[in-house]
MARDO-488181 format. One line per field, with one value per residue (C-alpha): x, y, z; residue number from 0; residue in three letters. Coordinates in steps of 0.2 Angstrom, whole numbers. Layout:
% MARDO-488181
x = X;...
y = Y;...
z = Z;...
pase = NUM;...
dolo = ALA;...
***
This chain:
% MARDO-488181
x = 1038;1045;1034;1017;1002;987;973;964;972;965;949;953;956;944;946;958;967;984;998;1010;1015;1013;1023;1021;1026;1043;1055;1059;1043;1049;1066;1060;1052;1067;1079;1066;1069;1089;1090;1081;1086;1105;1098;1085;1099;1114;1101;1097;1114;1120;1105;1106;1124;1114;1098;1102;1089;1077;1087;1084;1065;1070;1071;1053;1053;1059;1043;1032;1044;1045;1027;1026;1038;1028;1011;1021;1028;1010;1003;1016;1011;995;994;996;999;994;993;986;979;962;965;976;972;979;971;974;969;971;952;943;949;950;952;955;954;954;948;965;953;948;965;971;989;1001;1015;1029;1039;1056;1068;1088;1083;1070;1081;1095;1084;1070;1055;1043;1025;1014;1002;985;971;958;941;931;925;941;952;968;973;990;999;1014;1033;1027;1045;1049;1038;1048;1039;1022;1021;1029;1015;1001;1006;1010;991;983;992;991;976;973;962;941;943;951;936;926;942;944;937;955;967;977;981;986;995;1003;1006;1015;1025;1031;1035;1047;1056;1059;1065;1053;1048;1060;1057;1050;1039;1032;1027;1019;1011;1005;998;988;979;976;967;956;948
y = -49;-31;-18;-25;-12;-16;-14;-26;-41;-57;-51;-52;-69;-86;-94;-108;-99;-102;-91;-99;-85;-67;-51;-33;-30;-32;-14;-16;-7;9;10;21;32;34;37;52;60;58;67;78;84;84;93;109;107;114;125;132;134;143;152;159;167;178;179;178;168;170;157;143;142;131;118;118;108;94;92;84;69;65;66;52;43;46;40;25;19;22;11;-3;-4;-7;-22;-39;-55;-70;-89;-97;-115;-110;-98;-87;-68;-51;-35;-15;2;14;21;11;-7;-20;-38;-53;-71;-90;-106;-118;-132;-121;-118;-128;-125;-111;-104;-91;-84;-73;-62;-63;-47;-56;-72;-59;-50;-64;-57;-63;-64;-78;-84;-94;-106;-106;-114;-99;-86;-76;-90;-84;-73;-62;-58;-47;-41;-57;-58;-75;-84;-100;-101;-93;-107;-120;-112;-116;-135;-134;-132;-142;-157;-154;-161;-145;-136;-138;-137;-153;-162;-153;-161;-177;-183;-180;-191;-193;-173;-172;-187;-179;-162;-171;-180;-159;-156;-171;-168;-151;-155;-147;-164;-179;-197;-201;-185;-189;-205;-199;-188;-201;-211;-199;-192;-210;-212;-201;-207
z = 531;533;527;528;536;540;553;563;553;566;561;542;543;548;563;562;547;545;535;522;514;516;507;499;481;479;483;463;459;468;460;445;457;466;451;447;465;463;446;450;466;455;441;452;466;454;443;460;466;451;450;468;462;453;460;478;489;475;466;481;477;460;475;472;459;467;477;463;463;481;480;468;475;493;482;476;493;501;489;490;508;506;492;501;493;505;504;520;523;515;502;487;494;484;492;488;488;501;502;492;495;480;485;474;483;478;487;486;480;466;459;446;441;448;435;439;428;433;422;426;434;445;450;453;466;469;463;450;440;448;435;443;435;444;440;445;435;435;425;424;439;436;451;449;459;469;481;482;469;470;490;488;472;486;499;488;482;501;507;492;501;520;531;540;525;528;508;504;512;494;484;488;469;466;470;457;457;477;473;459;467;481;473;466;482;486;468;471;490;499;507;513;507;525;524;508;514;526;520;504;517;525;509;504;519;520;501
pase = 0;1;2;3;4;5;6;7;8;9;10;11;12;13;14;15;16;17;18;19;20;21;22;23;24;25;26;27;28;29;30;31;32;33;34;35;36;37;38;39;40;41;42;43;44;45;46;47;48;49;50;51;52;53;54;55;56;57;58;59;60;61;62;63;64;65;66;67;68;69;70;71;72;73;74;75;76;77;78;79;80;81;82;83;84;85;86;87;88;89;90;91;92;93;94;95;96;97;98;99;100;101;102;103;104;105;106;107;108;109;110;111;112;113;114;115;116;117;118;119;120;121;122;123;124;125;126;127;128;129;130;131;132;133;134;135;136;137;138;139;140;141;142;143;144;145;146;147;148;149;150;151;152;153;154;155;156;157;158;159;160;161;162;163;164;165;166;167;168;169;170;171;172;173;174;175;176;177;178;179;180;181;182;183;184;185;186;187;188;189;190;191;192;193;194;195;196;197;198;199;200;201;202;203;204;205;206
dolo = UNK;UNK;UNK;UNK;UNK;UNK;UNK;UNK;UNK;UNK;UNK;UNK;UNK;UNK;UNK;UNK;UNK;UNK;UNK;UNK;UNK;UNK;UNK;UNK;UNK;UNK;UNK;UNK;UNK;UNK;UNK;UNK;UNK;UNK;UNK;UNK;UNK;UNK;UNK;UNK;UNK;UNK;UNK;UNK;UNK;UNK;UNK;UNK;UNK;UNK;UNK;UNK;UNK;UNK;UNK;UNK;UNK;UNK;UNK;UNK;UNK;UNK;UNK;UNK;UNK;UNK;UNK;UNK;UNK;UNK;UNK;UNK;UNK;UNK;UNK;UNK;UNK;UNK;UNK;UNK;UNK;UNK;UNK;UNK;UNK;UNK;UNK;UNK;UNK;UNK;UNK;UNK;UNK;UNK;UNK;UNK;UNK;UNK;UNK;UNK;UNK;UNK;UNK;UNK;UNK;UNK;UNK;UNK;UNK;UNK;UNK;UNK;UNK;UNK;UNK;UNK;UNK;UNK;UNK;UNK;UNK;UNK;UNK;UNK;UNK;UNK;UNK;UNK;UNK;UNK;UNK;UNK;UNK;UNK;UNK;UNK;UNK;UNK;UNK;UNK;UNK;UNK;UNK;UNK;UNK;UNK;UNK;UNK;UNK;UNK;UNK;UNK;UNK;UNK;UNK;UNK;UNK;UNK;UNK;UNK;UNK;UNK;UNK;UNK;UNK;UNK;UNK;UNK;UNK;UNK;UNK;UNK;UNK;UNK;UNK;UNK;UNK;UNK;UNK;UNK;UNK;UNK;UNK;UNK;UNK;UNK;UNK;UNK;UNK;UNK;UNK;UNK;UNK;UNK;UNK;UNK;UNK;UNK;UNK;UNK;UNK;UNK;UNK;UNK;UNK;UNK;UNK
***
């Protein structure tokens, strides 16, 4: 995905992990950040304009007060692009901060249901608020401006159900979910008929 920074990111993940999914916040977050610099670079530019009629150069230095602004919006955009949202074959990760780095992540087997939710506003520009519910001490996890939410739900269903995960082994007491999660995937297209045979008959055989 465009716009995603970070450093050194084989050696983030475990060997033999895989990424579904991986974004930033959506844009949508910056866009009041953005409206600030643009009114007030109209408002300070005419003040200063008119101002310099008067006051000559002097007048210019209300340009000034554009600064704290683009600032904010320079904080804003440097903090978008550094919070990750991933979803690989093992596990649900969210990481931020700049300095000091804050990291929440989620075993697949451990998650219990995934929710989204989107506004008009989010379906018109694709972004939304994943809701998931785990079984660790965390509960309910809210992840938010997730761009997308329709696939990193689709990415986590996805790897609850494939044979690639070292975790399924710890979940295989569950047949009837992977069965039933499976069976998601082929209603809402993700998988074909043959696919989700397949795939049926692979998870079947493994219990």
């Amino acid at each position: 995905m465009m716009g995603i920074m970070i450093n050194n990111k084989n050696n983030f993940f475990q060997p033999g992990e895989n990424i579904r999914y991986e974004s930033n916040p959506h844009w949508i977050i910056l866009v009041n950040s953005i409206l600030i610099v643009i009114f007030s670079t109209l408002i300070f530019g005419v003040l200063a304009f008119i101002l310099a009629r008067y006051l000559g150069a002097w007048g210019y230095l209300f340009l000034l007060l554009i600064i704290p602004s683009l600032v904010k919006f320079g904080w804003k955009l440097l903090v978008r692009g550094h919070t990750f949202y991933w979803v690989t074959n093992l596990r649900v990760i969210k990481q931020e901060g700049i300095i000091n780095k804050v990291s929440f992540e989620s075993s697949l087997s451990k998650i219990n249901n995934v929710y989204y939710r989107q506004t008009p506003g989010g379906r018109f520009l694709n972004y939304g608020e994943i809701r998931l519910e785990t079984a660790s001490e965390q509960g309910m996890t809210l992840l938010d401006y997730v761009p997308g939410p329709e696939k990193f739900k689709n990415a986590i269903l996805a790897g609850a159900v494939s044979g690639d995960s070292p975790n399924n082994s710890s979940a295989e007491g569950d047949l009837s979910s992977l069965l039933v999660q499976l069976k998601n995937l082929k209603d809402n297209g993700i998988l074909s008929e043959d696919e989700y045979q397949e795939k049926k008959k692979d998870i079947i055989s493994r219990f």
